[in-house]
MIDOSE-1310 file (N, C-alpha, C; in nm, 2 decimals, decimal comma, always signed):
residues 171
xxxx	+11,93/+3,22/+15,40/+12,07/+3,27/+15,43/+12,13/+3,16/+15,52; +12,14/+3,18/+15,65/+12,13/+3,05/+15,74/+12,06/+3,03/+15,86; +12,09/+2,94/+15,90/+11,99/+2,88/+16,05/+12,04/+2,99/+16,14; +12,17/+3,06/+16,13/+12,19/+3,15/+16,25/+12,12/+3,29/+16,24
xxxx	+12,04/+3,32/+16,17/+12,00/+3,44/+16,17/+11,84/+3,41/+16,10; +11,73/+3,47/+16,19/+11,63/+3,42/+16,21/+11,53/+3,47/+16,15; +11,47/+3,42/+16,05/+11,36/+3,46/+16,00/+11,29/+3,59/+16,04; +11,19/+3,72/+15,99/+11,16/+3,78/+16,02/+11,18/+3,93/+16,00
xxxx	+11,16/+4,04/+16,06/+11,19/+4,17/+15,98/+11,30/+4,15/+16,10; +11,35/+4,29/+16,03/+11,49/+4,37/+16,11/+11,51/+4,47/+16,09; +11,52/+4,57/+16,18/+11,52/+4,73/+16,15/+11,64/+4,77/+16,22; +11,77/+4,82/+16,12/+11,86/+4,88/+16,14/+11,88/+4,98/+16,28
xxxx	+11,97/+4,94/+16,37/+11,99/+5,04/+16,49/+12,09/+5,16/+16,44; +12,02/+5,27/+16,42/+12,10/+5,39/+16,40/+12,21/+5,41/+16,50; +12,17/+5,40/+16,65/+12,26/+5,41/+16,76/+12,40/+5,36/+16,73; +12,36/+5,22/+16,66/+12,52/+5,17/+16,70/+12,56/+5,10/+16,55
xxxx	+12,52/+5,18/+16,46/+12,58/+5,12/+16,29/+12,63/+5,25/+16,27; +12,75/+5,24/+16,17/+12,81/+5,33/+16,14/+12,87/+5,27/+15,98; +12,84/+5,39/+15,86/+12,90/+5,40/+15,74/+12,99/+5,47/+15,74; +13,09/+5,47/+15,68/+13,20/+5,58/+15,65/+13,27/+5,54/+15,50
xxxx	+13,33/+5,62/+15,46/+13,41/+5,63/+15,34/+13,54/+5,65/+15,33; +13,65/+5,64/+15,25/+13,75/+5,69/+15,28/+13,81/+5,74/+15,11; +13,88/+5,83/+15,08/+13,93/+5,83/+14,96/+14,09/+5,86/+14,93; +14,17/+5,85/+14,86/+14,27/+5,88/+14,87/+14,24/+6,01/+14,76
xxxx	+14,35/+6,10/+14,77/+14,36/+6,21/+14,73/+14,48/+6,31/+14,73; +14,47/+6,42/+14,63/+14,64/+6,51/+14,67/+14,77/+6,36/+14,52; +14,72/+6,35/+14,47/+14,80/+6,23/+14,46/+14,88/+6,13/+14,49; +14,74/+6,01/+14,57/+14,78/+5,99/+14,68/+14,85/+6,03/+14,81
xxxx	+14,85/+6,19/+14,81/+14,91/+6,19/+14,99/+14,84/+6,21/+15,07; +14,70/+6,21/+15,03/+14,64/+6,22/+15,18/+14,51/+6,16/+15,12; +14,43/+6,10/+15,26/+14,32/+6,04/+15,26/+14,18/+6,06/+15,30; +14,08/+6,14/+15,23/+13,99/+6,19/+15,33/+13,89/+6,12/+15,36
xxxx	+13,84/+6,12/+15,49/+13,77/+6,00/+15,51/+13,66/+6,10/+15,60; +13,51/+6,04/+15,65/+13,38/+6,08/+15,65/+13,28/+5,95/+15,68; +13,22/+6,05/+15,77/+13,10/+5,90/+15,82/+12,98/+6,01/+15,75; +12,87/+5,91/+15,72/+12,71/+5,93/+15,69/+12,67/+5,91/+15,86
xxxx	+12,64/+6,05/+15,89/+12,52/+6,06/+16,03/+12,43/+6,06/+16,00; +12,32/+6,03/+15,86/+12,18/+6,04/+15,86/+12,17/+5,85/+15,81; +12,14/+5,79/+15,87/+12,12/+5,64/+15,85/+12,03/+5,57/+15,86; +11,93/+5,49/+15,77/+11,82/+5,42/+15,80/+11,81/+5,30/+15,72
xxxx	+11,78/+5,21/+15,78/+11,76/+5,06/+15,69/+11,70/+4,97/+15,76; +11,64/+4,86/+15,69/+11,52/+4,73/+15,73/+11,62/+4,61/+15,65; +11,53/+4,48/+15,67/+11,59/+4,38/+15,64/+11,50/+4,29/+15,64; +11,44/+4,16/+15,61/+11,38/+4,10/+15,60/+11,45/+3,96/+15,58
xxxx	+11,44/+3,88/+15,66/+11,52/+3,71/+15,64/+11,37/+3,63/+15,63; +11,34/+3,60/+15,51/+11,22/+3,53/+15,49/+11,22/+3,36/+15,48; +11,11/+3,28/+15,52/+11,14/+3,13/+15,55/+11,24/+3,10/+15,46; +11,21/+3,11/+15,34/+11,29/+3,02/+15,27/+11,41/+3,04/+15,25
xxxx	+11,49/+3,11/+15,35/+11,63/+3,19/+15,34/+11,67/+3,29/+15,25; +11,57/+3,32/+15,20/+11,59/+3,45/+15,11/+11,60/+3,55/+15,24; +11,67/+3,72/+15,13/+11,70/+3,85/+15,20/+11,66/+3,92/+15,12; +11,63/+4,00/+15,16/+11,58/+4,14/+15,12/+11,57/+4,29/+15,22
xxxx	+11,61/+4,37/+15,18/+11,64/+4,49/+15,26/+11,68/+4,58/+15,16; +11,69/+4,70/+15,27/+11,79/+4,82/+15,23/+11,85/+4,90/+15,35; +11,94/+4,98/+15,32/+11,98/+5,08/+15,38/+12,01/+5,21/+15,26; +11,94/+5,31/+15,37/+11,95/+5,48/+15,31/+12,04/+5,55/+15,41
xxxx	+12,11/+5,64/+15,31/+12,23/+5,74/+15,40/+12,14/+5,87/+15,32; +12,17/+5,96/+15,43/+12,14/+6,09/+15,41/+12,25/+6,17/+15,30; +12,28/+6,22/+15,20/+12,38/+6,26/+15,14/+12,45/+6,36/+15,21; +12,41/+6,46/+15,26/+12,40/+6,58/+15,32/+12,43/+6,57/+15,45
xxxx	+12,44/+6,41/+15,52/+12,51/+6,38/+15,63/+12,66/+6,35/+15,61; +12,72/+6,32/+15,53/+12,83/+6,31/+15,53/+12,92/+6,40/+15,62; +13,00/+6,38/+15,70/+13,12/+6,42/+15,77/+13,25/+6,41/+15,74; +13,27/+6,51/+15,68/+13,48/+6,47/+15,65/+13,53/+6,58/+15,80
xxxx	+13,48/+6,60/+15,91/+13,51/+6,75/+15,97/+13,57/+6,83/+15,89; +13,52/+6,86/+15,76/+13,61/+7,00/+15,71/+13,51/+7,08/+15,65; +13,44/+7,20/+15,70/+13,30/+7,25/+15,66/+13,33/+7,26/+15,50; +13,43/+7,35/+15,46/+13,44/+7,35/+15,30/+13,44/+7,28/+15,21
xxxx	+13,53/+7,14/+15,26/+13,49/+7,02/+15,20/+13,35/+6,94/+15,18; +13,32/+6,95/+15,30/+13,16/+6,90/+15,31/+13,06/+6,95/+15,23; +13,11/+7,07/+15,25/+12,98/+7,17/+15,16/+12,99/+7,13/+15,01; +13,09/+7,14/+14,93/+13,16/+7,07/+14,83/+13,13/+6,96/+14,78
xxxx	+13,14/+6,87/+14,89/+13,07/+6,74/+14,84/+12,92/+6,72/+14,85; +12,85/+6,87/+14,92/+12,71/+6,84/+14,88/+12,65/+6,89/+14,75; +12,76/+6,97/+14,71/+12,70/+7,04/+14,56/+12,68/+6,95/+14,46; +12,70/+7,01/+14,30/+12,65/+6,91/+14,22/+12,79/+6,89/+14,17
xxxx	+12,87/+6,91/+14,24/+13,00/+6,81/+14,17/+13,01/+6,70/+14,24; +12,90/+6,67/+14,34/+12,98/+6,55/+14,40/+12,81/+6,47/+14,43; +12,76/+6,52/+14,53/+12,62/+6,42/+14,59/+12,50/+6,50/+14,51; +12,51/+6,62/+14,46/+12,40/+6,71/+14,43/+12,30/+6,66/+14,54
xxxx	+12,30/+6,70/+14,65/+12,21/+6,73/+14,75/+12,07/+6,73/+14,74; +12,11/+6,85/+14,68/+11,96/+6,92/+14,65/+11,83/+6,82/+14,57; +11,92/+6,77/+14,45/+11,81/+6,67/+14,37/+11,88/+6,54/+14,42; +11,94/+6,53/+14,50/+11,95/+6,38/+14,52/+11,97/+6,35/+14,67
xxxx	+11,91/+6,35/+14,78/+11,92/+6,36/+14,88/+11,96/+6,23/+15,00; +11,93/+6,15/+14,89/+11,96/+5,99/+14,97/+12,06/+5,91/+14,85; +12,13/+5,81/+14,92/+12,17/+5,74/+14,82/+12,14/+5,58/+14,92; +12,13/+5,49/+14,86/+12,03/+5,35/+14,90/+12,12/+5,27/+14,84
xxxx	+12,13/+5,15/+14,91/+12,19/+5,01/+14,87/+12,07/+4,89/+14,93; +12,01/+4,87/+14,79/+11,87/+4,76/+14,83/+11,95/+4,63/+14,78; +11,90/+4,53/+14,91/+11,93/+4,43/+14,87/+11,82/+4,33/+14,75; +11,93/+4,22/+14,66/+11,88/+4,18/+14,58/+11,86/+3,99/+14,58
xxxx	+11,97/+3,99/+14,69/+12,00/+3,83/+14,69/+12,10/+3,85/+14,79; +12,13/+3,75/+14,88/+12,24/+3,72/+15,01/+12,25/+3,57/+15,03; +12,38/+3,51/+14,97/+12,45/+3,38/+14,99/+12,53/+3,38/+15,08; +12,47/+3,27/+15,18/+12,59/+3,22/+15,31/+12,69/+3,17/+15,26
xxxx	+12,81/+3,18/+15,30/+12,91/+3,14/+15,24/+12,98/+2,99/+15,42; +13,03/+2,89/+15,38/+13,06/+2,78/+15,50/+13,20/+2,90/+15,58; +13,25/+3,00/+15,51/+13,36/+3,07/+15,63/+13,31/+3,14/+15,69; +13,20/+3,19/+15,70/+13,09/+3,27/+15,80/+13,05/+3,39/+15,71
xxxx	+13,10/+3,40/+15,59/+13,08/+3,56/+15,54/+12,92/+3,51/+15,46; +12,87/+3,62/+15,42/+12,76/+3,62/+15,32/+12,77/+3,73/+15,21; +12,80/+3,65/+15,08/+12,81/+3,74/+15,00/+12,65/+3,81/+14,94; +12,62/+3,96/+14,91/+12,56/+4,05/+14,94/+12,52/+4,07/+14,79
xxxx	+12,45/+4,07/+14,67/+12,43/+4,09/+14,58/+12,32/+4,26/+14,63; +12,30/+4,32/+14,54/+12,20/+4,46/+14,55/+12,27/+4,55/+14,42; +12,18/+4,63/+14,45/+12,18/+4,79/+14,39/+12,20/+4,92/+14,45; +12,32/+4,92/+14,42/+12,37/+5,08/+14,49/+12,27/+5,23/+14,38
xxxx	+12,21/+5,28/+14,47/+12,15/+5,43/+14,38/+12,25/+5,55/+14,43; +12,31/+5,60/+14,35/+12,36/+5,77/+14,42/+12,38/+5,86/+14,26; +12,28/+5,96/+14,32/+12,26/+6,08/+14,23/+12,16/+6,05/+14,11; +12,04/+5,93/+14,14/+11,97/+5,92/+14,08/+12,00/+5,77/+13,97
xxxx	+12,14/+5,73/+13,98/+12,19/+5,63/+13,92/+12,20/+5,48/+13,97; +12,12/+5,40/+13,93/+12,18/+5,27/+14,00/+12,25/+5,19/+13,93; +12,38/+5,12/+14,04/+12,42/+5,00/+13,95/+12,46/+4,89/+14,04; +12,47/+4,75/+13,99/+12,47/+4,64/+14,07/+12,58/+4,63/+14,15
xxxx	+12,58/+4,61/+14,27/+12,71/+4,65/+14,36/+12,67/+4,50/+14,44; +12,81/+4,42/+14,47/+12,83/+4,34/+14,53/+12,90/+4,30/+14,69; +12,91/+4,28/+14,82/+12,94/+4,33/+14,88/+13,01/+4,20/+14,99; +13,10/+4,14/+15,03/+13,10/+4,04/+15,15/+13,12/+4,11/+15,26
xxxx	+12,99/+4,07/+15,30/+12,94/+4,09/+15,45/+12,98/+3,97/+15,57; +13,06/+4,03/+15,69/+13,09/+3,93/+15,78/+13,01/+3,93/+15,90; +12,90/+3,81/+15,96/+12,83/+3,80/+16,09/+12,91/+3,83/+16,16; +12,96/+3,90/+16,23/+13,00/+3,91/+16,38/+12,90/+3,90/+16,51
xxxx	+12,81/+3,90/+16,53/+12,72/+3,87/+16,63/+12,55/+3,84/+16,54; +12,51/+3,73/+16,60/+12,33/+3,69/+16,58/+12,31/+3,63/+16,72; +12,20/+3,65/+16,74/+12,13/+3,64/+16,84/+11,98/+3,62/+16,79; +11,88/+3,59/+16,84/+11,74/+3,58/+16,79/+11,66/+3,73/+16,82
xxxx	+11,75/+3,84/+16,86/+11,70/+3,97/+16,90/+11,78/+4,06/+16,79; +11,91/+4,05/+16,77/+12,01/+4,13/+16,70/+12,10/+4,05/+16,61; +12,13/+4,13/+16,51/+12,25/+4,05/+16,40/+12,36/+4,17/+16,40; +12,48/+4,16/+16,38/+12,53/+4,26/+16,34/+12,64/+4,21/+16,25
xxxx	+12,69/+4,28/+16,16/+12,76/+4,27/+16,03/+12,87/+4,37/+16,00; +12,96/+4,33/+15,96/+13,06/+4,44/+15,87/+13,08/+4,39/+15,77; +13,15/+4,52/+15,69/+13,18/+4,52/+15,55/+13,26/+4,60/+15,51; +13,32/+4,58/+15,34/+13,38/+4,69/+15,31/+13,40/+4,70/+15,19
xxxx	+13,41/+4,76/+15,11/+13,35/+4,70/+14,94/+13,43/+4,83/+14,86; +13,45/+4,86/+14,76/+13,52/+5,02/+14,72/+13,42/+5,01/+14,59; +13,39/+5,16/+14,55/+13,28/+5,21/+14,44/+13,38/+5,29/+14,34; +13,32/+5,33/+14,25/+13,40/+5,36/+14,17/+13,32/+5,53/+14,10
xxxx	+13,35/+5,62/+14,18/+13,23/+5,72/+14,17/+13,23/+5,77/+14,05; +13,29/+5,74/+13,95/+13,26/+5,77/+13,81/+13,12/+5,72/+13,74; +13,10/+5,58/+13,79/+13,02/+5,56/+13,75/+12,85/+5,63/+13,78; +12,88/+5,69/+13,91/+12,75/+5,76/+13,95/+12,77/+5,93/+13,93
xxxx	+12,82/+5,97/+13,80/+12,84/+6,10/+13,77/+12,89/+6,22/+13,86; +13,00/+6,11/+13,98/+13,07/+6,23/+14,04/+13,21/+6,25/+14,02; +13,21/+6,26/+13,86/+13,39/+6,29/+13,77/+13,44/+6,39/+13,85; +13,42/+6,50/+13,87/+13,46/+6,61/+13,97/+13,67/+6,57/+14,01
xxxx	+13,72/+6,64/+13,95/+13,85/+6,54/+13,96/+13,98/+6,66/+13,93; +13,97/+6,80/+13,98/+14,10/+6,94/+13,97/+14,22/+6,85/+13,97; +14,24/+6,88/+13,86/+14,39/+6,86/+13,85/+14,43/+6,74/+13,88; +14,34/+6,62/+13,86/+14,35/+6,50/+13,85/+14,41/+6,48/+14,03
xxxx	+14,36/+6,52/+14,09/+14,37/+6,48/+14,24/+14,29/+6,40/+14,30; +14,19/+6,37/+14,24/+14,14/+6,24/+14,31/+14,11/+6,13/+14,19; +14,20/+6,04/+14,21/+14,17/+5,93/+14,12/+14,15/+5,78/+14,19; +14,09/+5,69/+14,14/+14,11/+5,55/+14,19/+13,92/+5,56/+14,28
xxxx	+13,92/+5,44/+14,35/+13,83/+5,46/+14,40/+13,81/+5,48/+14,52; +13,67/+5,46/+14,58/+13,64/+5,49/+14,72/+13,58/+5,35/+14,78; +13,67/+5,36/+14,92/+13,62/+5,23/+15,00/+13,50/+5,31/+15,09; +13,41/+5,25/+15,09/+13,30/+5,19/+15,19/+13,35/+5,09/+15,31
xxxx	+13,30/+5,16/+15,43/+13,37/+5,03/+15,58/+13,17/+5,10/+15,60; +13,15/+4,94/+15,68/+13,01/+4,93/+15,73/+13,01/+4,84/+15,83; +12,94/+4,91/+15,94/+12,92/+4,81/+16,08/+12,78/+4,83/+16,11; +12,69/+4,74/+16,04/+12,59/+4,79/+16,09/+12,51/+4,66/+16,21
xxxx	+12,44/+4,72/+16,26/+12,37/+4,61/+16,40/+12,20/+4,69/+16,34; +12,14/+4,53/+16,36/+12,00/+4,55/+16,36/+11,93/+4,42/+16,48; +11,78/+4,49/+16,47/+11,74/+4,43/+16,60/+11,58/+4,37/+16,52; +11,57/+4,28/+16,58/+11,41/+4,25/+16,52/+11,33/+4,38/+16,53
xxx	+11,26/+4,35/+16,47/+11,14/+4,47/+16,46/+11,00/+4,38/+16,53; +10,92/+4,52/+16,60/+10,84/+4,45/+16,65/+10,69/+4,42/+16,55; +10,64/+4,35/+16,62/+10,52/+4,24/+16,53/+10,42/+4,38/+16,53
């Protein structure tokens, strides 16, 4: 990847990463937006600058604060919960790019479906103890079987914002 971020594992700090989503909806007039509070991921920067990792969100963490809504999106019109309880973005490849970003190649899974999701990721902090990163990337939830769509009120897609900080892991 590059010399600024140091070989080795890396285990995602829950404390201070945060996923959220946002969607437009109502046709277009309003935006509902929601963080994943169930969060876990590793990372691996290996000698030869290869990456490898993932990160898992709990589906059933989602927060829009609107209990009805939430509930909603845990059924099977939206996350189906029940049979799908995590959705995973494994990484597959990570290219440093010379303006500081690293473009993110992987596999997004949600509701049992994966498909190749691309991502540019910006370093904002490395350190030889911590990396931290953002992002933001939009999905297109049709493709992972959640059409779910009354009266054509939610169309277009969903942005992804990601801040996540990880720390070496220990030996």
């Amino acid at each position: 990847m590059t010399a600024a971020v140091e070989t080795g594992l890396w285990q995602l700090d829950t404390t201070r990463s945060v996923i959220a989503v946002s969607h437009v909806t109502m046709w277009g007039m309003v935006t509902v937006k929601g963080e994943f509070r169930g969060v876990t991921g590793e990372g691996e920067v290996h000698a030869d600058g290869t990456v490898s990792g993932s990160v898992a969100l709990e589906a059933a963490s989602l927060d829009t604060k609107h209990k009805k809504r939430d509930e909603h999106l845990r059924s099977a019109d939206f996350f189906d919960v029940e049979r799908h309880p995590t959705l995973v973005f494994a990484v597959r490849d990570a290219t440093y790019r010379q303006n500081g970003t690293v473009e993110v190649k992987g596999r997004l899974t949600v509701r049992g479906v994966s498909r190749p999701q691309t991502a540019t990721v910006k370093v904002t902090e490395s350190s030889t103890d911590s990396i931290a990163l953002t992002t933001e990337f939009t999905v297109d939830r049709d493709q992972f079987g959640m059409g779910w769509n009354r009266l054509g009120m939610m169309r277009g897609l969903t942005t992804v914002t990601a801040t996540l900080r990880f720390t070496r892991a220990s030996a």
